[in-house]
C-alpha positions in Angstrom: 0.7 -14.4 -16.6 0.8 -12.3 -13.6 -0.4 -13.4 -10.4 -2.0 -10.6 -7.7 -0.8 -11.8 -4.3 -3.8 -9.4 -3.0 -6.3 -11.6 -4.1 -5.1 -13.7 -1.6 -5.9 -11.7 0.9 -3.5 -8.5 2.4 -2.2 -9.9 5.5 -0.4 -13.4 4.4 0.4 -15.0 7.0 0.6 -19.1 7.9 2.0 -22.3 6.7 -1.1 -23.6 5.8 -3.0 -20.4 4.6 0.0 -20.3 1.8 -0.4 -24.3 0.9 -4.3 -23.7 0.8 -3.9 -20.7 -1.9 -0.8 -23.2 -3.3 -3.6 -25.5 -4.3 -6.2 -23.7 -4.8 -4.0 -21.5 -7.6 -3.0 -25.5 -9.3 -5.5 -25.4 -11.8 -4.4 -21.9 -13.1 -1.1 -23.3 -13.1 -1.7 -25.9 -15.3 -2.6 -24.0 -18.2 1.0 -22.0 -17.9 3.5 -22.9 -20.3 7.0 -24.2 -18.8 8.7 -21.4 -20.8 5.9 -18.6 -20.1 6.6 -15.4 -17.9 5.6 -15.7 -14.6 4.8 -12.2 -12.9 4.3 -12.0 -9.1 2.4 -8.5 -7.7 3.1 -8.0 -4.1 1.0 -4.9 -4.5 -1.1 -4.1 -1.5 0.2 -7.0 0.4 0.9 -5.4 3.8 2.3 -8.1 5.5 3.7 -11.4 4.0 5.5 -14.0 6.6 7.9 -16.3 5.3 5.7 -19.5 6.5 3.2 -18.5 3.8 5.6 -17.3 1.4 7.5 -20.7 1.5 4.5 -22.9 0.9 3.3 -20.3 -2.4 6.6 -19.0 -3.8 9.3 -22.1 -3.2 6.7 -24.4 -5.4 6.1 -21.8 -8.2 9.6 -21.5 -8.1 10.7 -24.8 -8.1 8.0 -25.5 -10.9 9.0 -22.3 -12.8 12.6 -21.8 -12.3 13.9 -18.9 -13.6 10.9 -17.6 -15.6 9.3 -16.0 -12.5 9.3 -12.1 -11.9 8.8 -10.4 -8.3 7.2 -6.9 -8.5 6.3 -4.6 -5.6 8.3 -5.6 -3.0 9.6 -2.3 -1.5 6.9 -3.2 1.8 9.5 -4.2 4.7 7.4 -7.5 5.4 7.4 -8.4 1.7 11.6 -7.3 1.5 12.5 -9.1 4.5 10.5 -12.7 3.9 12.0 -12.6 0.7 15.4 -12.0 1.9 14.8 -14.9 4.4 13.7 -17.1 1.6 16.9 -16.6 -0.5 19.5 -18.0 2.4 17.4 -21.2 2.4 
């Protein structure tokens, strides 16, 4: 499964903008195998803040573990939230 972060919108920013597309993405999710390949497509994402990136991506990844691919990162907002994500 891949999952296009654009559809989202391009500017992702917000703690509750990232819980809101958290939810509303649930009933995808639920249709995703435990063991299935998880793909996430920062393409066209201009600016991703680690608010909304901790609401979307520390769930999926917590639910997912290590099944869970990040392509399209080389924007500098995208590279640096998800820097800040891996101290915590």
């Amino acid at each position: 499964m891949t999952i296009e972060l654009k559809k989202f919108g391009t500017t992702l920013i917000s703690r509750p903008a990232g819980k809101e597309a958290w939810l509303a993405f649930q009933p995808i999710l639920k249709n995703v195998q435990q063991d299935e390949s998880i793909t996430v497509d920062f393409k066209d994402v201009l600016v991703l803040t680690p608010s909304w990136a901790d609401e979307f991506l520390t769930p999926l990844q917590n639910n997912f573990k290590n099944n869970i691919q990040l392509i399209n990162t080389n924007n500098p907002s995208v590279k640096a939230t998800l820097e800040i994500l891996n101290k915590t």
